[in-house]
N, C-alpha and C positions, 0 to 999 in steps of 0.2 A: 479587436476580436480576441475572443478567448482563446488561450490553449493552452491544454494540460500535457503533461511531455513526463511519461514516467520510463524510466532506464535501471539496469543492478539487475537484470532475472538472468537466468543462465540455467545450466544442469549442473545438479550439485547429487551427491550421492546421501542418503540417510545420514542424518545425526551432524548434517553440515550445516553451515550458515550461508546468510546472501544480506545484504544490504540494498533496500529499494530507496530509488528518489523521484518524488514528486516535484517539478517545476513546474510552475504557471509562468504565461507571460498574456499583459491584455488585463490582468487583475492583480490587487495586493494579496494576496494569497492567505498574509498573516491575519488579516481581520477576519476570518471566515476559520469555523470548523470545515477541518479537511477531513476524507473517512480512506482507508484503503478497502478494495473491496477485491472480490475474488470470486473465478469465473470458473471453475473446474469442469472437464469433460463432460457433456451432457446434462450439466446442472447449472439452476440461475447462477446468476451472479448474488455472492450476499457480503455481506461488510464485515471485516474480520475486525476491522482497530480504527478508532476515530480519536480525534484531537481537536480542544475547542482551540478558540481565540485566545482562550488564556492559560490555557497549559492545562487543562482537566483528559483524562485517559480514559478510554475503555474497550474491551476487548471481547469479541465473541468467546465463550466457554473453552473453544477446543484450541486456543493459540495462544489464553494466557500462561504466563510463565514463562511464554517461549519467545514473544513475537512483542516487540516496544515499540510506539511510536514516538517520535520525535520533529522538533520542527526547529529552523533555525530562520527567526524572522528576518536577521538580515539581508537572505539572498532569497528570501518568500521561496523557503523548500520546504517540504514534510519527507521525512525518513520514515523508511520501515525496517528496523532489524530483524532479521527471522532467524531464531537459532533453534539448535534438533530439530531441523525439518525432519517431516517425514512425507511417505510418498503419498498420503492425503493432502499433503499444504499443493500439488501441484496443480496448476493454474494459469491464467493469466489475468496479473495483480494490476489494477486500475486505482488511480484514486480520484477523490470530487468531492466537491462540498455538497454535505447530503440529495447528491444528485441533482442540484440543479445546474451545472455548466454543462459544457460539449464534452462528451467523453473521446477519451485519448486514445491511444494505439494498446495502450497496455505496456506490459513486461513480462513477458512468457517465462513463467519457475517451472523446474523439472524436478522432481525428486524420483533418481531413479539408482539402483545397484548395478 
């Protein structure tokens, strides 16, 4: 059975950092583009940053600069660096291979003063 297991959210204040991690268990995780996606109050959920199988990036408009994905096929994880949050990034950060696994519990990010 699948399961995505992502942990690293907390409250951080503006202009701070957080590091997210994505683990699978049930799949290799590394053969698969992973996507982080984000769920903010009262609005869908949309995909800020994805990562193929072979190391290709890309990033919604409003997190480049700021927000790197990363993966480290040995322990089949994908990272999310997120730095100068602001109190737009908050949410709660999910990730999935373009949506087709069982989505996870999430990681609740707070960006607040």
């Amino acid at each position: 059975q699948v399961q995505l297991v992502e942990s690293g959210g907390g409250l951080v204040q503006p202009g701070g950092s957080l590091r997210l991690s994505c683990a699978a268990s049930g799949i290799y995780l590394s053969n698969y583009a992973v996507g982080w996606y984000r769920q903010a109050p009262e609005k869908q959920r949309e995909i800020v940053a994805r990562i193929t199988s072979s190391g290709g990036t890309s990033y919604v408009d409003s997190v480049k600069g700021r927000f790197t994905i990363s993966r480290d096929n040995a322990k089949t994880t994908v990272y999310l660096q997120m730095n100068s949050l602001s109190v737009e990034d908050t949410g709660v950060y999910y990730c999935n291979s373009d949506q087709r696994l069982p989505w996870g519990q999430g990681t609740q990010v707070t960006v607040s003063s």
